[in-house]
C-alpha positions, -999 to 999 in steps of 0.1 A, spaced: 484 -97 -685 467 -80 -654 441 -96 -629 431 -74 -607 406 -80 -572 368 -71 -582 350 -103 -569 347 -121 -599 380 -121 -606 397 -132 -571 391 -170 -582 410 -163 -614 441 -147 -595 441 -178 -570 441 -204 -602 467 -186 -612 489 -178 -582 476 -202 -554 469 -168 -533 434 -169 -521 431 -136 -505 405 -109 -510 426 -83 -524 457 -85 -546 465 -78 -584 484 -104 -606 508 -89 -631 527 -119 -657 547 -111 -683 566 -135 -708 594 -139 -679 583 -123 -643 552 -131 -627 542 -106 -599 514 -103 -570 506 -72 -555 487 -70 -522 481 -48 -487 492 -55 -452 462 -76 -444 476 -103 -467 513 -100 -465 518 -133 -440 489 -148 -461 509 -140 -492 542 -152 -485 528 -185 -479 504 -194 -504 531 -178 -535 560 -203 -546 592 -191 -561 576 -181 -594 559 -151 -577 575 -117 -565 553 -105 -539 547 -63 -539 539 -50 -507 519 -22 -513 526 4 -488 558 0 -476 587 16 -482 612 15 -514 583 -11 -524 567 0 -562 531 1 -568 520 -25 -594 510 -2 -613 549 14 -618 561 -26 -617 537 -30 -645 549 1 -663 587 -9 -659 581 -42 -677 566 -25 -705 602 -6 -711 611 -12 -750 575 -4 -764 558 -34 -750 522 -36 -752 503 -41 -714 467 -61 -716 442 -64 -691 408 -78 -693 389 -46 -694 361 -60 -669 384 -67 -640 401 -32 -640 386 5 -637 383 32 -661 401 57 -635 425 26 -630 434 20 -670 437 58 -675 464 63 -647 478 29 -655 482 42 -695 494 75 -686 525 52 -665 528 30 -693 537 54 -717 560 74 -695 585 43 -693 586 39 -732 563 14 -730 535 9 -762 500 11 -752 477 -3 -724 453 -26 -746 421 -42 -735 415 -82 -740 382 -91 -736 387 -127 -743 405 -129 -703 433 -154 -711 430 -170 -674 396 -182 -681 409 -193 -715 441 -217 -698 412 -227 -674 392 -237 -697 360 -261 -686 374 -265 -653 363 -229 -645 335 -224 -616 301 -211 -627 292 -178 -611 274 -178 -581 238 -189 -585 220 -175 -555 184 -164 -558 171 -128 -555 148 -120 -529 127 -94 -518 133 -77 -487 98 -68 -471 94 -29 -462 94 -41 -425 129 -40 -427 140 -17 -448 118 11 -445 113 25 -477 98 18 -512 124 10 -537 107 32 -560 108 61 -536 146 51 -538 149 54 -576 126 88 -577 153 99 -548 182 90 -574 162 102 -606 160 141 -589 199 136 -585 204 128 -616 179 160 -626 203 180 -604 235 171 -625 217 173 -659 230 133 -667 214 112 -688 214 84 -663 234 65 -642 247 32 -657 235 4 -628 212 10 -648 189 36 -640 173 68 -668 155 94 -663 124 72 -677 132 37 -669 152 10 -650 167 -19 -659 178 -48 -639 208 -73 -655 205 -103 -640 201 -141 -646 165 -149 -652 171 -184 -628 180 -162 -599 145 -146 -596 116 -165 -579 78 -160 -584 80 -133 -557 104 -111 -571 94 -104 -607 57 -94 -591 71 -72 -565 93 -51 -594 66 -50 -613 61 -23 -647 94 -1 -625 117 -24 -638 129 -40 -668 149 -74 -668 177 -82 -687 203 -111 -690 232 -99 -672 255 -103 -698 236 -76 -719 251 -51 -700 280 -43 -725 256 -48 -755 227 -23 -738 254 -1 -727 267 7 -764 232 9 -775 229 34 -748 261 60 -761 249 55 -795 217 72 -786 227 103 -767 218 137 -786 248 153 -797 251 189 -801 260 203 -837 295 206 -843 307 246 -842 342 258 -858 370 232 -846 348 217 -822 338 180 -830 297 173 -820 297 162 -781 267 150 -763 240 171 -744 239 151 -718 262 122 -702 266 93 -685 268 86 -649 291 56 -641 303 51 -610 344 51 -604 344 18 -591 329 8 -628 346 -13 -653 369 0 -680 348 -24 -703 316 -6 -695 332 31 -697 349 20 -733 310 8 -745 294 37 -734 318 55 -758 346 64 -733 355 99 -717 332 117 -741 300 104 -732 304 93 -698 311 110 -665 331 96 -638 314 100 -598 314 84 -566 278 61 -570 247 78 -554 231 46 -550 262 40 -527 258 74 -510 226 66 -503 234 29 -491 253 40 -464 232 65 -444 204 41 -427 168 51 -422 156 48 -391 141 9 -391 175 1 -406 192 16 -374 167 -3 -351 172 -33 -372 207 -28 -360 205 -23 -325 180 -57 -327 202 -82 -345 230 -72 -327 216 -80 -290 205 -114 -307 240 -120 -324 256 -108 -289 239 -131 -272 250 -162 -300 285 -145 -294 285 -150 -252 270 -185 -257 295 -200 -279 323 -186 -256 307 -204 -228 311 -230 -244 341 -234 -263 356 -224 -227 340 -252 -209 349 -278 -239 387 -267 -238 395 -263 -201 366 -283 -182 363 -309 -201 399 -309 -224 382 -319 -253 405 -313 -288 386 -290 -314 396 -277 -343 390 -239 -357 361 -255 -380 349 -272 -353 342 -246 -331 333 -224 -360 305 -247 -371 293 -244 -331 291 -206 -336 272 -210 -368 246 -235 -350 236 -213 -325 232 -185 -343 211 -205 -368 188 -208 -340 182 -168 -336 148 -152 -349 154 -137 -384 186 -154 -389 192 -162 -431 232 -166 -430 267 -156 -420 277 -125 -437 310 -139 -441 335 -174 -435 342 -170 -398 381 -166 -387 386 -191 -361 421 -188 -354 446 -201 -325 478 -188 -315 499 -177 -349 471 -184 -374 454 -151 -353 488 -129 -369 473 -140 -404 445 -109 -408 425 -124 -427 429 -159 -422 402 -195 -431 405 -221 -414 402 -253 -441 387 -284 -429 406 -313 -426 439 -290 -426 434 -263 -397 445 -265 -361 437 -278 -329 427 -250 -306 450 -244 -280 436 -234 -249 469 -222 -238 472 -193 -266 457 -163 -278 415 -174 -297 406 -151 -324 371 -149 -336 360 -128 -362 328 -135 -376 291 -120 -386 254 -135 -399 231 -119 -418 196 -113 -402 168 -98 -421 174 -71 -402 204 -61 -405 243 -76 -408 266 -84 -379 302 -83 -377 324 -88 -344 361 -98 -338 368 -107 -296 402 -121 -285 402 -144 -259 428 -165 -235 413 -193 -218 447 -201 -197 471 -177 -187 482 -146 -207 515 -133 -213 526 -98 -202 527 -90 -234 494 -100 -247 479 -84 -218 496 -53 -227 488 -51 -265 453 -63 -259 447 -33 -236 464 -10 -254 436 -20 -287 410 -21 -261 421 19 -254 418 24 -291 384 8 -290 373 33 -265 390 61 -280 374 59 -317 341 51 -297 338 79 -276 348 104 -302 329 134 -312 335 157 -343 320 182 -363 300 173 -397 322 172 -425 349 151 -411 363 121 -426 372 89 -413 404 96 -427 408 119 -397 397 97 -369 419 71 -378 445 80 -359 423 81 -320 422 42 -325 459 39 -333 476 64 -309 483 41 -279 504 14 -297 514 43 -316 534 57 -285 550 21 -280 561 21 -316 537 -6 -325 509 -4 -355 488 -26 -374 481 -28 -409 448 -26 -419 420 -2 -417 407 8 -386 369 10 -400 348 -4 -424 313 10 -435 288 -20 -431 252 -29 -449 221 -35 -436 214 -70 -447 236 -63 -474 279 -65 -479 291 -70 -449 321 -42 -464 301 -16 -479 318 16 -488 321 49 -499 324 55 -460 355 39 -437 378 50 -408 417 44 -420 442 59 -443 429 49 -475 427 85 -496 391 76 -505 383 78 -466 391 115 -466 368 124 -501 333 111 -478 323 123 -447 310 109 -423 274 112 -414 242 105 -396 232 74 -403 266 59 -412 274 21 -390 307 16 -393 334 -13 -378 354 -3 -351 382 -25 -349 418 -19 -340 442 -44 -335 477 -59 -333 501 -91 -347 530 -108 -341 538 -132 -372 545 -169 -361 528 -160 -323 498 -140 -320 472 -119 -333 447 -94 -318 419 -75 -326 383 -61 -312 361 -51 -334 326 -37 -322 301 -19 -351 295 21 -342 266 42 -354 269 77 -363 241 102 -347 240 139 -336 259 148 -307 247 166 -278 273 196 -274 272 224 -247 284 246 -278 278 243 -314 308 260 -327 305 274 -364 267 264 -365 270 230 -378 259 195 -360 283 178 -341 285 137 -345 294 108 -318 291 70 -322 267 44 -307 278 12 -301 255 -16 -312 278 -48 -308 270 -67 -275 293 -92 -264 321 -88 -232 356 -78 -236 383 -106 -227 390 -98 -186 417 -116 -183 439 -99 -212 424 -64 -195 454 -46 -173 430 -29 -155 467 -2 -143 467 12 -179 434 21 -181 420 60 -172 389 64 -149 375 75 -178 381 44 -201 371 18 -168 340 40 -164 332 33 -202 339 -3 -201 319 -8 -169 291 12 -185 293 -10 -214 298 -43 -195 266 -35 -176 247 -25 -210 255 -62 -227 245 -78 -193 214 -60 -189 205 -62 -231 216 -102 -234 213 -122 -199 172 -127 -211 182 -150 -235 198 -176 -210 168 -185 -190 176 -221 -179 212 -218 -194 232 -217 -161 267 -219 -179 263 -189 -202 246 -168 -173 278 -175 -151 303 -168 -177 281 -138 -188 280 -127 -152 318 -132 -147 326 -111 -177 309 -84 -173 318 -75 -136 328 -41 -130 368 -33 -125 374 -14 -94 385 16 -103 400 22 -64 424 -6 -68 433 -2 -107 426 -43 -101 395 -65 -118 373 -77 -87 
């Protein structure tokens, strides 16, 4: 039986396995169980697994894929099942083609998920939030100009529709009827139809029986006129209802296309949330500095993280984080993605390496920004790695490129300094982000994922930029600001096409004291003054009366001398 990661099913795979990381896939047969996950969760892994679990670490070397572990198993014409909701069309085919090269039966789809059916009563609901509407202050367009945008696409391709679910002549919204207040059904008014969300699979074969099929000619069976739209990050179970390969056609989403290239009040939203969040960011630091080393007081990581969230909560337009913050002290920093659990975290130590990785939601826009900090005294060490992520920082943020490139092909300008001291880290350098949406929106990102190099990137985009480095069992770094792509001003416009930069949105100081101000170039002080100057200048308004954040502020943002190659 196969679990793999869409949402939904992460809660199965940590009933099952005790792993509670975002991404893995869970593979048990009658006498192996296996967990297969990437380098963000490898410590995490290796913890949370007991000696029934092998763990596959996908990506390195002489380690299989789970999908080849999978197909191994199934040696001696064994049948594979897999809940057909939790895995992909693309996904199953691959997976089937693998299957059947070992000697193995079939890959067979259980729609009765045998997880939920060992879990029985004991199984969390799905989450209950409510829907609300986002007013056109802060998004900036209609969302039926949206679905008339899509319906022209869809004209373009000759599809019937695209299976979210949107046809040529309606669209239909699957969600629980207690998740929609009085505002929402009025605002969607005669666009939209509303359906329980479990009539997806029952709508969608309803849906495949009614495309017109054209007459069968000599040797040809009847196929459809037109087909289906479903996007490649769609279930197998909703691909197999629609009547499979014959009636549907496999794309990278529009809707998510379109997601990811901001109108212009989304990109202002932007720039606005992230001063305010900046300026939540600088206060909390104060803070947690003054609490640790002033006044020696013991916190733990939820402690402080329950600060952050506080003063953020008191920002205009503030509805949320956009994710559990990672509060993390000395070796919990090496775990990427690591949660602090209250009443079994640690104590801060003001002596070690603080990572804080964290984000809110504000109604106009999302936030997400990683600093490191040392409140004592560095090692050479940290000092070193730190500056050379800071370099990579710089580098990714200064870049410019011409349209059409990839953030497959940036990847490596963040990466190349700890590259030359044989040193890596392994997770993506980029993420695309939402506007007061998923904090991790795709198609769009900046790392060596193969999907990175099928979109390009372009105006519009906001993206994470956040390189970083870890030492299991001691330390963790990382720096993570959120870039914007725009038009470039070039001297030349070589081949005719628009060239692209980043802007920078995030506004919160780098760590001085883990800066080695010798292995930076004038070019890279001269940015990080520049930018130093711009989070002063953009956040010091909102401490008005608040001496301690104004000093720390002040102190943090001072200009390195670039004469010296010292911090003054």
């Amino acid at each position: 039986m196969i679990l793999s990661s869409p949402f939904f099913a992460l809660i199965d795979i940590e009933f099952i396995s005790g792993f509670s990381g975002s991404a893995g896939t869970a593979v048990i047969t009658s006498e192996k169980a296996a967990l297969a996950t990437d380098g963000r969760y490898f410590n995490q892994a290796s913890k949370q697994l007991d000696s029934n679990w092998h763990l596959l670490k996908q990506g390195l070397e002489d380690v299989p894929t789970w999908q080849d572990w999978t197909a191994e198993q199934s040696e001696g014409h064994k049948t594979v099942g897999v809940d057909p909701a939790v895995i992909t069309a693309p996904e199953a085919r691959k997976l089937s083609e693998k299957i059947k090269k070992k000697g193995g039966a079939e890959l067979l789809g259980v729609k009765a998920n045998l997880v939920d059916l060992v879990w029985g009563d004991e199984r969390p609901p799905r989450p209950n939030e409510n829907v609300s509407v986002l007013d056109i202050e802060f998004a900036g367009k209609k969302f039926t100009e949206k679905i008339e945008d899509l319906r022209k696409e869809l004209d373009k391709k000759k599809s019937a529709g695209l299976i979210v679910s949107v046809t040529p002549t309606t669209a239909t919204l699957y969600v629980d009827q207690s998740k929609l207040n009085d505002k929402v059904i009025p605002h969607l008014g005669e666009n939209v139809r509303i359906r329980p969300y479990s009539a997806i699979f029952e709508d969608s074969k309803a849906f495949g029986e009614s495309l017109e099929m054209l007459a069968p000619i000599a040797g040809r069976p009847p196929i459809p006129k037109k087909k289906f739209w479903i996007s490649t990050k769609a279930s197998w179970a909703l691909s197999l209802d629609l009547g499979g390969e014959e009636k549907v056609e496999e794309v990278r989403s529009p809707i998510g296309d379109a997601k990811a290239i901001k109108n212009a009040t989304e990109l202002e939203g932007m720039r606005a949330c992230h001063i305010r969040d900046g300026a939540s960011l600088s206060e909390y630091f104060a803070w947690l500095e003054e609490e640790l080393v002033l006044k020696g007081t013991k916190l733990d990581e939820v402690q402080a993280a329950d600060k952050l969230e506080e003063i953020r909560s008191k920002k205009d337009r503030f509805v949320g984080l956009s994710f559990d913050t990672i509060s993390s002290t000395g070796p919990n920093a090496a775990v990427i993605h690591y949660k602090p659990e209250r009443g079994n975290c640690s104590i801060i130590d003001p002596t070690a390496l603080y990572l804080c990785d964290s984000g809110a939601q504000y109604l106009d826009g999302t936030t997400d920004t990683t600093r490191t900090l040392h409140f004592g005294e560095p090692k050479e060490m940290e000092r070193k790695a730190y500056t050379l992520v800071l370099k990579g920082v710089i580098a990714l943020d200064r870049a410019v490129f011409p349209k059409g490139t990839s953030g497959f092909a940036l990847d490596s300008l963040a990466r190349q300094f700890l590259w030359r001291e044989g040193l890596d880290y392994r997770h993506g350098t980029g993420h695309g982000v939402g506007s007061y949406l998923n904090v991790h929106e795709g198609p769009i990102g900046i790392g060596t994922r193969i999907q990175y190099s099928e979109v390009p990137l372009s105006i519009g985009n906001v993206l994470s930029d956040e390189p970083g480095y870890y030492e299991d069992g001691n330390f963790g770094i990382r720096i993570e600001n959120m870039i914007m792509a725009q038009e470039a001003k070039t001297n030349h416009k070589f081949g005719d096409k628009p060239w692209l930069s980043f802007e920078h949105v995030t506004m919160v100081p780098m760590c001085r004291k883990l800066i080695d101000g010798k292995m930076l170039t004038p070019e890279e002080r001269m940015w990080l003054n520049d930018y130093h100057q711009e989070v002063f200048d953009k956040t010091k308004g909102f401490f008005k009366g608040d001496e301690r954040t104004l000093k720390w502020l002040e102190r943090e943002t001072r200009s390195i001398n670039v004469m010296e190659f010292t911090l003054t």
